[in-house]
OpenMM code with the backbone's topology and positions (N, CA, C; nanometers):
from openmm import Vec3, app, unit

residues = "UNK UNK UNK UNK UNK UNK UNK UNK UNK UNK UNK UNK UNK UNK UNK UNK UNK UNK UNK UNK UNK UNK UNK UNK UNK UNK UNK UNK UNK UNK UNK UNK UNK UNK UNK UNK UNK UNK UNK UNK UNK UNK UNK UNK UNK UNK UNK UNK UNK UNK UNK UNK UNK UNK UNK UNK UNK UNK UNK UNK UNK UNK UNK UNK UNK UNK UNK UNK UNK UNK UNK UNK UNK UNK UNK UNK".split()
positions = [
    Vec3(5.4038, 12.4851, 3.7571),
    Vec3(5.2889, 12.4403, 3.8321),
    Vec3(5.1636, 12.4369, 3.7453),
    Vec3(5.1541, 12.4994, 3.6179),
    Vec3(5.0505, 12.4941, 3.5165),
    Vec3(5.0592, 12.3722, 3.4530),
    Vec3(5.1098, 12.2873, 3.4332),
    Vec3(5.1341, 12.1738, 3.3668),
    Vec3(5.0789, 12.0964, 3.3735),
    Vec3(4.9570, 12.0058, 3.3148),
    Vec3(4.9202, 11.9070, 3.3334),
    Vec3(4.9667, 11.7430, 3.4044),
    Vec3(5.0988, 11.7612, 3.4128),
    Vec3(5.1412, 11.6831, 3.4595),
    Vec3(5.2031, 11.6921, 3.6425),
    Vec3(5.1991, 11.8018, 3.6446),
    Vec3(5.1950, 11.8472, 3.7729),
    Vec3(5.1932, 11.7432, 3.8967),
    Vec3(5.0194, 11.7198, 3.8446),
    Vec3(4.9289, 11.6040, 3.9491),
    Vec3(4.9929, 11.4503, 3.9145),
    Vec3(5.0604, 11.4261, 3.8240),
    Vec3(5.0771, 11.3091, 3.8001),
    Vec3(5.1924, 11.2803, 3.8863),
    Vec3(5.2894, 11.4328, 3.8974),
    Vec3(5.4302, 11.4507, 3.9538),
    Vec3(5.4007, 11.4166, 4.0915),
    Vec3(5.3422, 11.4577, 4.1481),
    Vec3(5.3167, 11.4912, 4.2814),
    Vec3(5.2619, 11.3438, 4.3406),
    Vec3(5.1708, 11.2810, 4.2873),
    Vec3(5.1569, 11.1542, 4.2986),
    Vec3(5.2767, 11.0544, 4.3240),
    Vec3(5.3437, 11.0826, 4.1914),
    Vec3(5.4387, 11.0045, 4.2215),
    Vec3(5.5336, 11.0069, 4.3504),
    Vec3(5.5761, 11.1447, 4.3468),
    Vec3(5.6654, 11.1808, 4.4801),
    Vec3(5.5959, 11.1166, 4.6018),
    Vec3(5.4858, 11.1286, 4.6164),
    Vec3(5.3844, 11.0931, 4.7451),
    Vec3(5.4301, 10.8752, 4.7541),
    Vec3(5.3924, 10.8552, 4.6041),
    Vec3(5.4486, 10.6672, 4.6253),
    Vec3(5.5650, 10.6784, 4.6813),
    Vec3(5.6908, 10.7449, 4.6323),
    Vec3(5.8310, 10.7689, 4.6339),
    Vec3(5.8279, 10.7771, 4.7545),
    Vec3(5.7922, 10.9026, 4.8237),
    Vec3(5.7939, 10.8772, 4.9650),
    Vec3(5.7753, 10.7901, 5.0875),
    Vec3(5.6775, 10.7248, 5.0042),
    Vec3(5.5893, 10.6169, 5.0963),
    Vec3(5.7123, 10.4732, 5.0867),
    Vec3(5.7826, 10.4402, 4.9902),
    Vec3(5.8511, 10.3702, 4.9466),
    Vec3(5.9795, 10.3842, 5.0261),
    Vec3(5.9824, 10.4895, 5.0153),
    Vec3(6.1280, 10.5412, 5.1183),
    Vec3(6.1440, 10.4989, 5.2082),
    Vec3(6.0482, 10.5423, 5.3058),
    Vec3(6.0573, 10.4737, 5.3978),
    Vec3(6.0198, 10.3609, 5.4545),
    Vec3(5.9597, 10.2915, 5.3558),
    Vec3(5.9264, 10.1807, 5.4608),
    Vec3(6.0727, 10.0711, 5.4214),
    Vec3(6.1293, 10.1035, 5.2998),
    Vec3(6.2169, 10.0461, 5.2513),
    Vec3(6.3404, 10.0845, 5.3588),
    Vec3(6.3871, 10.2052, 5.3531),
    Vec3(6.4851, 10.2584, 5.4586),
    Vec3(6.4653, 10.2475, 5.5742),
    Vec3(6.3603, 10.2613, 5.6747),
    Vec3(6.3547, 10.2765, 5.7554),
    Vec3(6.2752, 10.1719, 5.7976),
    Vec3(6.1787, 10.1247, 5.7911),
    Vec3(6.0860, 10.0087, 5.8342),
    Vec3(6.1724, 9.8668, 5.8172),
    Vec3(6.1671, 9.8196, 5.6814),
    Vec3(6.2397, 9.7039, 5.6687),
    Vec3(6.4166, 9.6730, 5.6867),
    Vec3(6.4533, 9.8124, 5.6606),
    Vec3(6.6161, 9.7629, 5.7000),
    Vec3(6.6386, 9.8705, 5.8101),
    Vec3(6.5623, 9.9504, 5.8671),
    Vec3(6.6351, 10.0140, 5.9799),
    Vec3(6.7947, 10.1004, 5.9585),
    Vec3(6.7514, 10.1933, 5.8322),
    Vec3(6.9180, 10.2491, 5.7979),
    Vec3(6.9094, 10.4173, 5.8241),
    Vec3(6.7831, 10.4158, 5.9018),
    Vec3(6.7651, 10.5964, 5.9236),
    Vec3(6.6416, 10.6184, 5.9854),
    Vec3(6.6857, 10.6766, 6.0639),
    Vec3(6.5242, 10.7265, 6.1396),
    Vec3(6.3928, 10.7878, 6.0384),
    Vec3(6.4272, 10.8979, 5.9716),
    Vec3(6.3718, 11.0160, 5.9057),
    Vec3(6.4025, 11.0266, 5.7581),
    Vec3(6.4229, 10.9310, 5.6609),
    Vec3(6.4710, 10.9071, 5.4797),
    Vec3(6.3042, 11.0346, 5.4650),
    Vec3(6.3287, 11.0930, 5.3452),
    Vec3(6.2172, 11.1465, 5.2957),
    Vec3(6.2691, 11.1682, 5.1451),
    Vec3(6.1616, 11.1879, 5.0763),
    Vec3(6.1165, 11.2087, 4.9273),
    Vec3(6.0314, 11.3180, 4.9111),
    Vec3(6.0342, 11.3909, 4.8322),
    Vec3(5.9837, 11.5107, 4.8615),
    Vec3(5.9348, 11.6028, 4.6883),
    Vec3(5.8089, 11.6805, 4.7320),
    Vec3(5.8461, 11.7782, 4.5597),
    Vec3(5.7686, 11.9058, 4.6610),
    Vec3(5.8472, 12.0240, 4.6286),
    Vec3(5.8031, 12.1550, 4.6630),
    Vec3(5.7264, 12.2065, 4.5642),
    Vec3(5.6339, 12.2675, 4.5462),
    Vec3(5.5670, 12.3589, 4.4420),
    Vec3(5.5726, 12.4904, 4.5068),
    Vec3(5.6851, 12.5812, 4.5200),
    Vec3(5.6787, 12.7007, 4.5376),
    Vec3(5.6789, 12.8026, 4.4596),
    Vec3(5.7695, 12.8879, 4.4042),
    Vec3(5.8157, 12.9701, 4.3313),
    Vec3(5.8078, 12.8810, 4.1984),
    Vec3(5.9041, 12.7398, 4.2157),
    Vec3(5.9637, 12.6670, 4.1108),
    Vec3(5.9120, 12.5708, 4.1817),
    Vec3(5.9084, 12.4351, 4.0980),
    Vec3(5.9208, 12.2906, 4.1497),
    Vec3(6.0295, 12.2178, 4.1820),
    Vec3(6.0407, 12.1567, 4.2557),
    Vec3(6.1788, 12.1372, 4.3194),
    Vec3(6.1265, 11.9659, 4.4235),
    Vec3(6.2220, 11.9032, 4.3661),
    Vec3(6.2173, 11.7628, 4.4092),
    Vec3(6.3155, 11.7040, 4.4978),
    Vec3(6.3504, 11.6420, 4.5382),
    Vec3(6.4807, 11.5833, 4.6458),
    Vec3(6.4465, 11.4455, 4.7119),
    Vec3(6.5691, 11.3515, 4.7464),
    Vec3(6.5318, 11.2950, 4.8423),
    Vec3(6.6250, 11.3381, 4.9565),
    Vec3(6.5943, 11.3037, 5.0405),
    Vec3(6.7130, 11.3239, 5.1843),
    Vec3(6.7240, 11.1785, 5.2750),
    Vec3(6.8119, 11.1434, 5.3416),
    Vec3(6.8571, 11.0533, 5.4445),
    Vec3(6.9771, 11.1101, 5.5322),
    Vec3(6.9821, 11.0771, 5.6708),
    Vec3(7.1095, 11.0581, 5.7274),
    Vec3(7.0851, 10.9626, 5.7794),
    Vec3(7.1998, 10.8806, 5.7810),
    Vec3(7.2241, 10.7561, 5.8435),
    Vec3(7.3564, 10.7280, 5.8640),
    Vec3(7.3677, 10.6027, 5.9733),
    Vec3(7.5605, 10.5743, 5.9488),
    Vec3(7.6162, 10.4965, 5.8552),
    Vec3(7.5308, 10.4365, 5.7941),
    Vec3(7.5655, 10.3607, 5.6149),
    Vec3(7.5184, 10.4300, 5.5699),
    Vec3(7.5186, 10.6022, 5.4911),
    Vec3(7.4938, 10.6545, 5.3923),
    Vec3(7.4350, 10.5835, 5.2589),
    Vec3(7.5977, 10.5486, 5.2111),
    Vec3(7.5875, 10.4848, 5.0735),
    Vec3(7.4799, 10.3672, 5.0394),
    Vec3(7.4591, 10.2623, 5.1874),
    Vec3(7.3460, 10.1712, 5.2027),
    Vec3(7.1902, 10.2000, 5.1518),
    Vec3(7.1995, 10.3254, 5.2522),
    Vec3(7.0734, 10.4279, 5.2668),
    Vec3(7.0351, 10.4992, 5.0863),
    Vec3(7.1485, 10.5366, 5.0625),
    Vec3(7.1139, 10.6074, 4.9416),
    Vec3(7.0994, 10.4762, 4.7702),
    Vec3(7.1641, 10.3341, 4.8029),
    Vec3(7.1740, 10.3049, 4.6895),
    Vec3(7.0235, 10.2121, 4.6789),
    Vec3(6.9644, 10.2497, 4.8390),
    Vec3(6.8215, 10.1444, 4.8542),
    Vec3(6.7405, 10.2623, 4.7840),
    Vec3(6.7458, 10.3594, 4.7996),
    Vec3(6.6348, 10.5208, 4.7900),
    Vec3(6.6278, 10.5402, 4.6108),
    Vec3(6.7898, 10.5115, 4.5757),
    Vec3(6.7766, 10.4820, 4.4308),
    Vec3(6.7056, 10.3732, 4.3488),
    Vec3(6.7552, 10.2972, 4.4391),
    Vec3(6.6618, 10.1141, 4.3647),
    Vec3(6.5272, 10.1454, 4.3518),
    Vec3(6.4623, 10.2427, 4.4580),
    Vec3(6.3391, 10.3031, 4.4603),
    Vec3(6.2994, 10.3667, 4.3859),
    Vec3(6.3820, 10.4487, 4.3017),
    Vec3(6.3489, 10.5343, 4.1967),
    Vec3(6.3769, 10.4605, 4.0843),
    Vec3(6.4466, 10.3760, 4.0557),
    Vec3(6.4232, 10.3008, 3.9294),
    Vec3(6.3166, 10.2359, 3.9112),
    Vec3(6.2615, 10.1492, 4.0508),
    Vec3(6.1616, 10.0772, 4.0249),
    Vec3(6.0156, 10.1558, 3.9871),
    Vec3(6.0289, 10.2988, 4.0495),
    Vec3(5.8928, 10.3781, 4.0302),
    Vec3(5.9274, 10.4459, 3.8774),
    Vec3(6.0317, 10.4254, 3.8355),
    Vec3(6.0459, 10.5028, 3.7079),
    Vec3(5.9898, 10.3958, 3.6011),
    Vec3(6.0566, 10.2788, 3.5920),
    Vec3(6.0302, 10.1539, 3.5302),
    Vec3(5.8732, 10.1360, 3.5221),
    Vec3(5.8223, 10.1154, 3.6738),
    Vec3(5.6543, 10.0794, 3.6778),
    Vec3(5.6023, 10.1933, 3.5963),
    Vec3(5.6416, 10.3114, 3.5900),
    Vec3(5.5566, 10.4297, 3.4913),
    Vec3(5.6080, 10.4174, 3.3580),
    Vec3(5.7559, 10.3293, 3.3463),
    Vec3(5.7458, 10.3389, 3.1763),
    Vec3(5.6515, 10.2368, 3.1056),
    Vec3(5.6113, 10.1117, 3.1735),
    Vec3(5.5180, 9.9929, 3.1584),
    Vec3(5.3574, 10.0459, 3.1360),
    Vec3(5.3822, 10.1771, 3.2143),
    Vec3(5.2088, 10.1839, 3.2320),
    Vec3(5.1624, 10.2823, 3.0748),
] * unit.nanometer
topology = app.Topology()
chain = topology.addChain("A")
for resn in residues:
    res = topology.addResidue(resn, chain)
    for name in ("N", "CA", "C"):
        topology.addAtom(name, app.Element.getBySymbol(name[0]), res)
């Protein structure tokens, strides 16, 4: 949590999130509740979560999501 990059982390998770769902849940309707997430507790600790009845649907859109936010930060 001392890390300068911390704030940059947390940012991101916050797009990630925002991405999640509108991707999962807004535009294709594959889960009520998709989330993206970073804990700063003890440790830092990141995740995404979904349930849905196309899982694999749900999870390979949440990934496309993380490439594209990984990609846009290797450009920048």
């Amino acid at each position: 949590m001392t890390t300068p990059d911390i704030y940059a982390m947390r940012v991101a998770s916050s797009v990630l999130q925002n991405r999640v769902f509108v991707e999962v849940r807004v535009r294709r309707n594959l889960s009520y509740a998709p989330d993206a997430f970073l804990s700063s507790n003890e440790a830092n600790v990141g995740g995404i979560y979904v349930s849905a009845v196309d899982a694999n649907q749900a999870v390979r859109v949440m990934l496309d999501e993380i490439t594209r936010l990984a990609a846009r930060a290797a450009r920048s």
